[in-house]
C-alpha positions, -999 to +999 in steps of 0.1 A: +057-431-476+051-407-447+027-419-417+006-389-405+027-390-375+059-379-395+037-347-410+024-336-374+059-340-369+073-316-398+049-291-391+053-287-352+091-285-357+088-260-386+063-240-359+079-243-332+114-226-354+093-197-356+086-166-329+056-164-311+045-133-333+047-156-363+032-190-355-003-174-367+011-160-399+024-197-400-012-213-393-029-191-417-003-194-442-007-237-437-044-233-443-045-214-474-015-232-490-032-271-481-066-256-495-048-242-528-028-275-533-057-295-525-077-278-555-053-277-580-034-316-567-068-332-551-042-338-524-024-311-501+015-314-511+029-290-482+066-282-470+063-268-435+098-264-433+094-244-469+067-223-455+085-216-424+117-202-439+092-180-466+075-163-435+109-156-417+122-140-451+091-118-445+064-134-465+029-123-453+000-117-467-004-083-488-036-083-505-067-100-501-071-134-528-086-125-559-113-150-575 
């Protein structure tokens, strides 16, 4: 099992792999997937690294959510 320590970890490098421009989209992107996994897991499953290469393939956010 993974100590906190080893997630702050994952998610600074998978940051820090991203341009300046696109750490934001990154944050964002972070919050709304943990909330989303949390709701539908009761715990937030997240691969930085994942989300990371998704946002420099050009994911971003095109719409607003839908309820």
């Amino acid at each position: 099992m993974q100590t906190r320590k080893q997630y702050s970890q994952k998610k600074k490098e998978a940051r820090d792999s991203l341009p300046d421009e696109l750490k934001p989209v990154f944050d964002d992107f972070v919050a709304d997937y943990k909330y989303a996994a949390t709701l539908r897991y009761g715990k937030p499953y997240i691969s930085y690294l994942v989300l990371a290469d998704m946002i420099k393939s050009g994911w971003r956010r095109s719409a607003d959510p839908v309820d």
